[in-house]
KEDO-464894 format. One record per atom (N, C-alpha, C, CB): residue in three letters; atom name; x, y, z. Coordinates in steps of 0.1 Angstrom, whole numbers. Glycine has a CB too. Layout:
BEGIN
code|site|east|north|up
ALA|CA|X|Y|Z $
...
//
This chain:
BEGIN
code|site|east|north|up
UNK|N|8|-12|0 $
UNK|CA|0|0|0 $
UNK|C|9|13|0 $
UNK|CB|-9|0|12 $
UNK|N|21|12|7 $
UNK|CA|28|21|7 $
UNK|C|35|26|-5 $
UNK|CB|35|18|14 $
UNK|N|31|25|-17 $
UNK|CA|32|30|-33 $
UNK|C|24|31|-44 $
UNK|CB|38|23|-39 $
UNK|N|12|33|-34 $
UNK|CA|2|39|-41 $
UNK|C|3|55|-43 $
UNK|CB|-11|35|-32 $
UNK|N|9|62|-37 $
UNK|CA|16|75|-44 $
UNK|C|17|75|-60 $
UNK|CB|33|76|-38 $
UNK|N|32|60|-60 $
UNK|CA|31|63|-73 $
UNK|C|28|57|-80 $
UNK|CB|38|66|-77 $
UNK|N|16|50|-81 $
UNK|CA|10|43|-92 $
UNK|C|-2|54|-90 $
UNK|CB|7|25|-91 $
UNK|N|-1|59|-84 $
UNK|CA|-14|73|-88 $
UNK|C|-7|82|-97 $
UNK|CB|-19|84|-74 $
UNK|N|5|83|-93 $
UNK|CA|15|93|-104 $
UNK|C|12|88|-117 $
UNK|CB|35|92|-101 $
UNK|N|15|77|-122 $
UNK|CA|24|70|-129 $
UNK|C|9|71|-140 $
UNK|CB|33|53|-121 $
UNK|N|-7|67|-129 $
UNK|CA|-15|65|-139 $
UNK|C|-18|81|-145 $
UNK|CB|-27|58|-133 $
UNK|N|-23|90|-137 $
UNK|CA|-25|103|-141 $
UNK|C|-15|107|-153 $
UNK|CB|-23|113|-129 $
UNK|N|-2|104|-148 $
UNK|CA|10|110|-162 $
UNK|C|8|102|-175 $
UNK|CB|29|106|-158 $
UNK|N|9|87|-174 $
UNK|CA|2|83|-187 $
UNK|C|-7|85|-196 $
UNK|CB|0|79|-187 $
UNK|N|-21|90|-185 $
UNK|CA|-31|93|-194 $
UNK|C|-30|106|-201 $
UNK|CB|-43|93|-188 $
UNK|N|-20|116|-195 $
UNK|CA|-14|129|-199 $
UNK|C|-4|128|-217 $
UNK|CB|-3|133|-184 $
UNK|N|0|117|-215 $
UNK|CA|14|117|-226 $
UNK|C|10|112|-238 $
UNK|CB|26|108|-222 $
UNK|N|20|117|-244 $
UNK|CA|21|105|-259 $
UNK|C|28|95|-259 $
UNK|CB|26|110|-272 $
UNK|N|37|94|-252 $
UNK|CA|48|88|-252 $
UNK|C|47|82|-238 $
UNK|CB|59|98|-255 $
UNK|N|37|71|-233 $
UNK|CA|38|68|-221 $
UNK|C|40|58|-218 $
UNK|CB|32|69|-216 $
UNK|N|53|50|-227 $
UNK|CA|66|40|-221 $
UNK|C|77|51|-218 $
UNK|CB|73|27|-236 $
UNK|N|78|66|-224 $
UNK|CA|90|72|-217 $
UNK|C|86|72|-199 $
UNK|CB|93|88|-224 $
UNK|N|76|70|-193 $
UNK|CA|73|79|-181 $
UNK|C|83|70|-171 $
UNK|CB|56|81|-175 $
UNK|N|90|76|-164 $
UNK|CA|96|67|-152 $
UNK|C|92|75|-141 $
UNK|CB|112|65|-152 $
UNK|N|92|69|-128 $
UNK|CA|90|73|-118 $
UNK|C|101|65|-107 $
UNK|CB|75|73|-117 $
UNK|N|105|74|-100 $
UNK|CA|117|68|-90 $
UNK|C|114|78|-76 $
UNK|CB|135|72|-98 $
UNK|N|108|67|-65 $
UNK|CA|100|72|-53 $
UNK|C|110|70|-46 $
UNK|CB|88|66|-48 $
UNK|N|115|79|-38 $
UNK|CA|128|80|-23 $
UNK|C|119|85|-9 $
UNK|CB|144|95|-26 $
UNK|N|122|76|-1 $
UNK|CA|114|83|13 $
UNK|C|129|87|23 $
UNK|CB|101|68|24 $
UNK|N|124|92|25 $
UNK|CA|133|108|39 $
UNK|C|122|109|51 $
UNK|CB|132|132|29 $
UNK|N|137|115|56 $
UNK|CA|131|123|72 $
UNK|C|119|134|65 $
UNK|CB|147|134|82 $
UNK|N|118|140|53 $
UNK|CA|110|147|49 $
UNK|C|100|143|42 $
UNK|CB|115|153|44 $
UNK|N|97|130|41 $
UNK|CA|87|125|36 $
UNK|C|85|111|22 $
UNK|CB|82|139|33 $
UNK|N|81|118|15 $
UNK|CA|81|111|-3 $
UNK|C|85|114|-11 $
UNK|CB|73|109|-10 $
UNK|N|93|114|-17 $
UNK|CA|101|122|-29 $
UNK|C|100|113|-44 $
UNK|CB|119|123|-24 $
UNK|N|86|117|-51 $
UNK|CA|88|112|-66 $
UNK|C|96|121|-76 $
UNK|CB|74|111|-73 $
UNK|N|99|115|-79 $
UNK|CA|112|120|-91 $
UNK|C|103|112|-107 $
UNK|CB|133|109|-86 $
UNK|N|98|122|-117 $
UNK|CA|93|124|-123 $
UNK|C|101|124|-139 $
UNK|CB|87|133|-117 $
UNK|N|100|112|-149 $
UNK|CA|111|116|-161 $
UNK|C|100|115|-171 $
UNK|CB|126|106|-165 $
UNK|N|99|124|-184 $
UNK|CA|89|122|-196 $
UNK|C|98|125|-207 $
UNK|CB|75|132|-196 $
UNK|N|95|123|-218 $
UNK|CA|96|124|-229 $
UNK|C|96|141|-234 $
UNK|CB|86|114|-234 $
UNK|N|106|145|-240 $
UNK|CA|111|162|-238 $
UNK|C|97|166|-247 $
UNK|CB|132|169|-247 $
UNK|N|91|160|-257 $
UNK|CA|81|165|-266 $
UNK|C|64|166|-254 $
UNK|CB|81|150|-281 $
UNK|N|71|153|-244 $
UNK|CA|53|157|-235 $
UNK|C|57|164|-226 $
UNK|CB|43|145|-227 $
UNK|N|69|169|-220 $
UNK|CA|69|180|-211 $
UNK|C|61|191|-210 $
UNK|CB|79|185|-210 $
UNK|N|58|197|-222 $
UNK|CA|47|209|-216 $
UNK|C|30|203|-213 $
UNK|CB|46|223|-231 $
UNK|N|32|187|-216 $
UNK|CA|18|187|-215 $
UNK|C|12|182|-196 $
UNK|CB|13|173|-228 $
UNK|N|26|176|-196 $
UNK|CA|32|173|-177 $
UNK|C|27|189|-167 $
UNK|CB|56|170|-175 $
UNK|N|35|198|-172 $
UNK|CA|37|209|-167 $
UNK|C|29|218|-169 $
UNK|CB|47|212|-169 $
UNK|N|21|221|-185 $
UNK|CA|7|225|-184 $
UNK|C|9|244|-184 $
UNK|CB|-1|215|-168 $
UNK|N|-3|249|-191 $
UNK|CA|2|263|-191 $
UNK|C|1|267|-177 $
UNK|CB|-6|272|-201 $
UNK|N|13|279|-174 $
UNK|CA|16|283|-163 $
UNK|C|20|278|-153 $
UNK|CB|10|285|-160 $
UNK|N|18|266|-155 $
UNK|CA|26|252|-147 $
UNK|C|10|247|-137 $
UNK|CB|46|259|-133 $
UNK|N|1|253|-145 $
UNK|CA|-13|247|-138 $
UNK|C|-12|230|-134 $
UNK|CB|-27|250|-152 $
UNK|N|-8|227|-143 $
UNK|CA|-11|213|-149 $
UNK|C|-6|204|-134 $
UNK|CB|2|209|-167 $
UNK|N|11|206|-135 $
UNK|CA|18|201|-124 $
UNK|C|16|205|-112 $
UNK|CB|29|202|-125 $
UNK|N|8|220|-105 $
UNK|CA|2|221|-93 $
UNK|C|-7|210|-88 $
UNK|CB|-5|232|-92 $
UNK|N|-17|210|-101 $
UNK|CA|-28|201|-100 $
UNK|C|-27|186|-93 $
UNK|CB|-33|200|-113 $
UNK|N|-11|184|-102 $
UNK|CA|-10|168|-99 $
UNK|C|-3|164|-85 $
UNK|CB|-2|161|-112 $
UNK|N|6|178|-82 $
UNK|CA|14|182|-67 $
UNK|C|1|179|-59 $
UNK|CB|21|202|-63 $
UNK|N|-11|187|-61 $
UNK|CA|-25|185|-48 $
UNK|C|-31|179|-48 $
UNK|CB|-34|191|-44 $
UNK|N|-31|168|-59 $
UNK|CA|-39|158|-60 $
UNK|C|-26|145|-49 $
UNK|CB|-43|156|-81 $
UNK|N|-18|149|-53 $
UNK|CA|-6|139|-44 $
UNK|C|-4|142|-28 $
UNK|CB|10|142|-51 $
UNK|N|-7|154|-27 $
UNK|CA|-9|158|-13 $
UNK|C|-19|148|-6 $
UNK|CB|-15|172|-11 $
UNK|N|-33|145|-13 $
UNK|CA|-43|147|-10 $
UNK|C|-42|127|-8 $
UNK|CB|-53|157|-20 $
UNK|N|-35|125|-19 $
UNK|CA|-34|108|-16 $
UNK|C|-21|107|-6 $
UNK|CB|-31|97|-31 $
UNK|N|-11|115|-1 $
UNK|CA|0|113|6 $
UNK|C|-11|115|20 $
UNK|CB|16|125|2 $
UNK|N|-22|128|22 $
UNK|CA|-29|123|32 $
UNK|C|-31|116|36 $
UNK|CB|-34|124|32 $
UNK|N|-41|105|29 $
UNK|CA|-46|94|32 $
UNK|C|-37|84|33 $
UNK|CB|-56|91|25 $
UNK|N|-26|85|35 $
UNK|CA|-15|75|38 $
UNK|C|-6|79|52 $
UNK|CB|-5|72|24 $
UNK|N|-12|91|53 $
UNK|CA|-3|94|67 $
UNK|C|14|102|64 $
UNK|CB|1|75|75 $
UNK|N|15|104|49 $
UNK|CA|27|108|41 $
UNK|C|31|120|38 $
UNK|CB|27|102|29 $
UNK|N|36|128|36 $
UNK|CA|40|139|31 $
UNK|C|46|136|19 $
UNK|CB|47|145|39 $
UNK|N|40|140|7 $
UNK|CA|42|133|-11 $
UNK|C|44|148|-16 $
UNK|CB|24|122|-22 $
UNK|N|61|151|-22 $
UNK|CA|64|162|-29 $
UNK|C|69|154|-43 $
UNK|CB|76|173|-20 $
UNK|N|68|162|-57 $
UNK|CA|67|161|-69 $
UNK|C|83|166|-71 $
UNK|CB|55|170|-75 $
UNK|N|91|160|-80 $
UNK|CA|98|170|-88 $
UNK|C|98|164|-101 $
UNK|CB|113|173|-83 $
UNK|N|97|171|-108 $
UNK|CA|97|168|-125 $
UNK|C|113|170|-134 $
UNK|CB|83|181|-134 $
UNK|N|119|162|-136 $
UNK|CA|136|160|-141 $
UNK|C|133|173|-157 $
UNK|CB|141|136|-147 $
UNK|N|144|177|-161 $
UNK|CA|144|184|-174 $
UNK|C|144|171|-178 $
UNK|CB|155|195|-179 $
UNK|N|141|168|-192 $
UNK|CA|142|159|-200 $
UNK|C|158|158|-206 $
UNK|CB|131|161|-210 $
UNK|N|165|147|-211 $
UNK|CA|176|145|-218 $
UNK|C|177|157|-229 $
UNK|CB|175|130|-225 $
UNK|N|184|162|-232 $
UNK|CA|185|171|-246 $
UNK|C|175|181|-244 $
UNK|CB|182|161|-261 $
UNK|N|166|184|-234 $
UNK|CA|158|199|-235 $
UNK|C|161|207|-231 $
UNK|CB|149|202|-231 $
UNK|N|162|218|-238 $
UNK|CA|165|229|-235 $
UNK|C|158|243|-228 $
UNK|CB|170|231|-245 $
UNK|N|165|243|-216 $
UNK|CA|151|256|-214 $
UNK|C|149|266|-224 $
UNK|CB|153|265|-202 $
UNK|N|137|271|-218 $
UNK|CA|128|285|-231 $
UNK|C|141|297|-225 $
UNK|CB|103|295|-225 $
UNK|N|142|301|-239 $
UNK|CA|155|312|-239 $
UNK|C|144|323|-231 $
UNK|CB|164|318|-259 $
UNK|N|145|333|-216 $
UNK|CA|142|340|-209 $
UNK|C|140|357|-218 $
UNK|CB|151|338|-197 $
UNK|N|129|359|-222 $
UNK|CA|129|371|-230 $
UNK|C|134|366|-243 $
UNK|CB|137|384|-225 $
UNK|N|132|356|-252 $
UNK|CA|132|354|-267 $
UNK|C|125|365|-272 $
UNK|CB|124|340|-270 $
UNK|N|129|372|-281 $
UNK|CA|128|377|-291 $
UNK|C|128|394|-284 $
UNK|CB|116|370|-301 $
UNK|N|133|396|-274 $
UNK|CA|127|405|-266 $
UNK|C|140|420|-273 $
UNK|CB|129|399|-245 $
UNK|N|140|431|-271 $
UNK|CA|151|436|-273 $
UNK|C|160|445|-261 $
UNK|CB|147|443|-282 $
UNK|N|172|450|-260 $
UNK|CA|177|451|-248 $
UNK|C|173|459|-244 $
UNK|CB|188|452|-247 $
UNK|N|173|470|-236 $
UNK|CA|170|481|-228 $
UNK|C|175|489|-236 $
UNK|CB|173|480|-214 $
UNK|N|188|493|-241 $
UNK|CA|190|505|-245 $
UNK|C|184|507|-260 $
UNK|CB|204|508|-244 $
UNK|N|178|497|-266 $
UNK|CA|173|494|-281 $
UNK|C|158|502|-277 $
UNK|CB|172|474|-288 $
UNK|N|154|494|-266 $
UNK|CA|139|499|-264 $
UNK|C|137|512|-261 $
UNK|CB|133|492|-254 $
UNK|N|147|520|-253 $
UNK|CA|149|535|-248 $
UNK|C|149|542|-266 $
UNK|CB|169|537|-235 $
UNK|N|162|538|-267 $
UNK|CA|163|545|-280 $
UNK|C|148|549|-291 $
UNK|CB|174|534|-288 $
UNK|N|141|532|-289 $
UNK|CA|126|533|-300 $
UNK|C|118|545|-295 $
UNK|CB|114|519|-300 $
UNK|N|116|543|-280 $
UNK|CA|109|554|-271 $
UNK|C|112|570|-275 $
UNK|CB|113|551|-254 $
UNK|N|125|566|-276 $
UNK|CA|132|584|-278 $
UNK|C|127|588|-293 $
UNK|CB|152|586|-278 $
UNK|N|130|580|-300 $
UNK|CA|132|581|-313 $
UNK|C|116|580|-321 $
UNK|CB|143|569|-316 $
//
């Protein structure tokens, strides 16, 4: 009974993916509790994580809520995928003195 965490993980993320032979899940218990460690396929990551990262709150409180009923404390982390790259921060954005200059100009 004590891994019912993550076969709650494991089912929710599947029904989420395309790719749901990539999903691994690797559960560590601590003085802090439950620790799932979360791997997907770099193409279903935004569908894991969800706009705004709605997606993966949802599945953090849905895991609370079964770490409850086990007496557990169940925290999420989701791995970068192999080869993904984070979103370049301000893509396409321009620098500050480009943008001053348009303003002036």
């Amino acid at each position: 009974m004590a891994e019912q965490d993550a076969a709650f993980l494991e089912h929710v993320v599947k029904s989420l993916v395309d790719v749901p032979d990539a999903v691994k899940i690797k559960r560590t218990v601590d003085e802090m509790g439950v620790l799932l460690t979360l791997d997907v396929s770099p193409e279903d990551m935004g569908k894991v994580i969800g706009r705004s990262g709605n997606t993966a709150k949802a599945i953090r409180t849905l895991l609370r809520v079964v770490g409850m009923k086990n007496n557990a404390r169940v925290n999420l982390k989701i791995n970068e995928p192999e080869g993904g790259s984070p979103r370049p921060v301000g893509a396409g954005a321009q620098s500050v003195d480009d943008a001053i200059a348009e303003l002036k100009g």
